[in-house]
N, C-alpha and C positions, 0 to 999 in steps of 0.2 A: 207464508212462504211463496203462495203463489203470486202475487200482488209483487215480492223483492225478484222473483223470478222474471216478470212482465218488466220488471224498472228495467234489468238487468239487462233482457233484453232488446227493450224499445233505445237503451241508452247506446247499446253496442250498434244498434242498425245504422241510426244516423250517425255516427261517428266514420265506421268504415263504405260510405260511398262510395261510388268508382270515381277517377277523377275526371269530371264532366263537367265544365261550367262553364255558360254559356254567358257572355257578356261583351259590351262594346269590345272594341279594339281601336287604335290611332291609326288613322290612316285604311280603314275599312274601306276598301271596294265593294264587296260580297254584303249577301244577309248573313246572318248567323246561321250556324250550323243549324239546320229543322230538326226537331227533337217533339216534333208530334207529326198527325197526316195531314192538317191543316198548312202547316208550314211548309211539310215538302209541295201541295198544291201549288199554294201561292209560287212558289221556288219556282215549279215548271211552267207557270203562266208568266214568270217574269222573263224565263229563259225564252219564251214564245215570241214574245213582244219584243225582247232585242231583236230576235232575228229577223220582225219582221221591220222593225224598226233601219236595221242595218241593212237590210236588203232595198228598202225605199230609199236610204241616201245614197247605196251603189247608185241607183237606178239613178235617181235623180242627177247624179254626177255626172254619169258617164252619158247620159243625153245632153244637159250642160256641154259637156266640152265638146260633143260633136255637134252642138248647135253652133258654138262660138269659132271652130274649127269649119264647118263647113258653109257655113251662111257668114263669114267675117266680109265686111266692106269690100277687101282687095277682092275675094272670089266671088261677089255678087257687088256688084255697080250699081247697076238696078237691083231693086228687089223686088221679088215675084208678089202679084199681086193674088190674093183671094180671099174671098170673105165667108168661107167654112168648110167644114170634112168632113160627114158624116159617120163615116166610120172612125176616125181619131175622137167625137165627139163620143160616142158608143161605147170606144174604151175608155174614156176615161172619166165615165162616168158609172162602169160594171166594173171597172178591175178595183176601185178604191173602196164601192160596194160592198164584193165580194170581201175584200180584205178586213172589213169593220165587221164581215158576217163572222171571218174565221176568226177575228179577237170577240167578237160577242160570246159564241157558243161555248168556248170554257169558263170564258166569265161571269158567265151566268153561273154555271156548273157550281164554280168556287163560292161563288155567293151564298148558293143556296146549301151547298155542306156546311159554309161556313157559320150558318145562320143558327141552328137547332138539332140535338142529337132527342133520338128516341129512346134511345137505350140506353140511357145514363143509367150504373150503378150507385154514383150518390149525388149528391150537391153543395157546393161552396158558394155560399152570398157572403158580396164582397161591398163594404162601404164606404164610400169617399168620404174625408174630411177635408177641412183647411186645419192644419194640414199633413193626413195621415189616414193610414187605411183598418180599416175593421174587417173581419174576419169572423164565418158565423159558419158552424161546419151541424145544420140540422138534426142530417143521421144519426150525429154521435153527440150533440148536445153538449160541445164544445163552440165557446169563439173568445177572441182577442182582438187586440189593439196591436199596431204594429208599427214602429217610429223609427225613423232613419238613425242610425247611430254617429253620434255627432266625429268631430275631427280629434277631439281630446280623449277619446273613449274607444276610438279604434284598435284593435288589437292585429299584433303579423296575420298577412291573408288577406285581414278582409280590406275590401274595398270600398273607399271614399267616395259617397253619395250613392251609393248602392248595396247599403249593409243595413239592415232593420235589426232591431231588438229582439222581436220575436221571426220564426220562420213557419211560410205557411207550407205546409207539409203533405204532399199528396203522393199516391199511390200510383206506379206505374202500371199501363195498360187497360186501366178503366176508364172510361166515358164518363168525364165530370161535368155534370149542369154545371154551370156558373152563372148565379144572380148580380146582378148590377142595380146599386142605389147609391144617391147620395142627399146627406142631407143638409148642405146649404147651394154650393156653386156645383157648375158641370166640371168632371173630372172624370179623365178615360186612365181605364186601366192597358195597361197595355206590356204585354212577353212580349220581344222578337224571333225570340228561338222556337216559342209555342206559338206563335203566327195568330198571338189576343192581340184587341185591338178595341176596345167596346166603352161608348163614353157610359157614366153615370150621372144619371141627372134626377137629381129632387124631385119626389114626386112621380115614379116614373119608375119600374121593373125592368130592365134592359136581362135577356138573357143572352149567353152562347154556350160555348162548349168546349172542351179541351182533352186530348188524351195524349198523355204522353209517353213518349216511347223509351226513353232513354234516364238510367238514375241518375241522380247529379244535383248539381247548383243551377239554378236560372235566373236571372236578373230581369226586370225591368222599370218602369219610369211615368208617374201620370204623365200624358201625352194632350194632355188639355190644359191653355191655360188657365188657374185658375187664383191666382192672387201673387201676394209677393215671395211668396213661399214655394211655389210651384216645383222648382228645382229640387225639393228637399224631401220628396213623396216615392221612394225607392219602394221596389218590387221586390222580395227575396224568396223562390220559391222551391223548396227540398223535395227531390223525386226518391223514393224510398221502392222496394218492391213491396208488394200489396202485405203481406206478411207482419214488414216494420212497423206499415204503416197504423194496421189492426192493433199490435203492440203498444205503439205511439199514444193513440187515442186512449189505449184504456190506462196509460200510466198517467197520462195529462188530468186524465178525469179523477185518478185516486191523488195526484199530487195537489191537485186544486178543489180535493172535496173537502178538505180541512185543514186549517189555518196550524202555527206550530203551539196552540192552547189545545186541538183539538175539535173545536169546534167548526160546526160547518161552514161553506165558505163561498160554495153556489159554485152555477156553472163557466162562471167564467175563467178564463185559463191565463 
């Protein structure tokens, strides 16, 4: 009874998510909505960098047309002779200084959040294929395979070249390791809404980190090339509240600890 009780419930969880789902758009200006703290970071360093970005080509403009405006041929006949300033020299070799210090300092910031949590409550190693991602959930001694669902197999909803067979399924509000391997070519995992981005490379442990904030759908896409398949390596990842997500694991592990003889069937899901 308790085990029909846990199906019963792990099945209701993800079914009634809120509607959330983050994925491209046509014609996207914007990043995707941020749906961890990672993301919103990135968000406010992008938004930095316009402004300062758009405030250098005012500048730059409006010196431009008062150079061409006030130094043009007809109002200078002659042109003034000199061969330096020191003080023009001063600025503008401190103001464009100063301006790479004020894009350093967050940048740094972001890096190094971006790079490793300490307080991770559990971890998802995650492994590249040609062409397809594996999925290894340690704490709970669950993992899969996960393969883009083809164009003849798609069902209303979901989305072509970004719909997987299986969904990796994570808990909101917890600090997730995430491990990176792969085992033949380099291949980066990469959310936009979760602000990953992190190659996998053979031979090699690549970690980072992710917590996200909001339940829903999230999409993403290897972002390395890595063969002829490259396009066909979709992301599909279910944010559940921590609750479902406890439910989830332990329905997955009794629906895959035996086959329909009975018999055992191991941990894979």
């Amino acid at each position: 009874m308790r085990r029909l009780c846990l199906v019963a419930t792990s099945s209701l969880g993800l079914i009634s998510w809120p509607a959330w789902a983050n994925q491209p758009e046509p014609w996207a200006l914007n990043f995707q909505p941020a749906a961890s703290p990672t993301m919103e970071r990135i968000t406010d360093l992008s938004n930095l960098l316009n402004i300062v970005i758009i405030a250098i080509m005012v500048l730059v403009t409006v010196l431009l047309g008062w150079v061409i405006w006030r130094y043009n041929a007809k109002r200078n006949p002659v042109p003034r002779q000199f061969s330096h300033n020191t003080a023009l020299e001063i600025a503008w070799t401190a103001i464009p200084a100063l301006i790479l210090l004020a894009i350093a300092l967050p940048s740094f910031r972001l890096l190094y959040f971006m790079d490793r949590t300490q307080d991770a409550e559990m971890t998802l190693k995650v492994t590249g294929h040609q062409w397809y991602w594996s999925y290894e959930y340690p704490d709970h001694n669950l993992s899969f395979d996960a393969f883009m669902v083809s164009d003849d197999d798609l069902q209303p909803g979901q989305l072509r070249l970004l719909t997987t067979d299986r969904e990796v399924v994570l808990p909101v509000g917890v600090p997730i390791r995430v491990l990176l391997a792969a085992d033949d070519v380099i291949h980066a995992w990469a959310v936009p809404a979760l602000g990953v981005k992190t190659d996998t490379v053979p031979g090699r442990l690549n970690e980072t980190w992710v917590r996200i904030d909001k339940p829903g759908v999230y999409y993403g896409q290897c972002s390395e090339l890595c063969g002829v398949n490259h396009g066909f390596m979709p992301i599909m990842i279910r944010a559940v509240e921590k609750e479902q997500f406890l439910a989830w694991t332990e329905e997955t592990r009794i629906r895959t600890a035996t086959d329909t003889t009975g018999k055992p069937k191991g941990g894979k899901s």
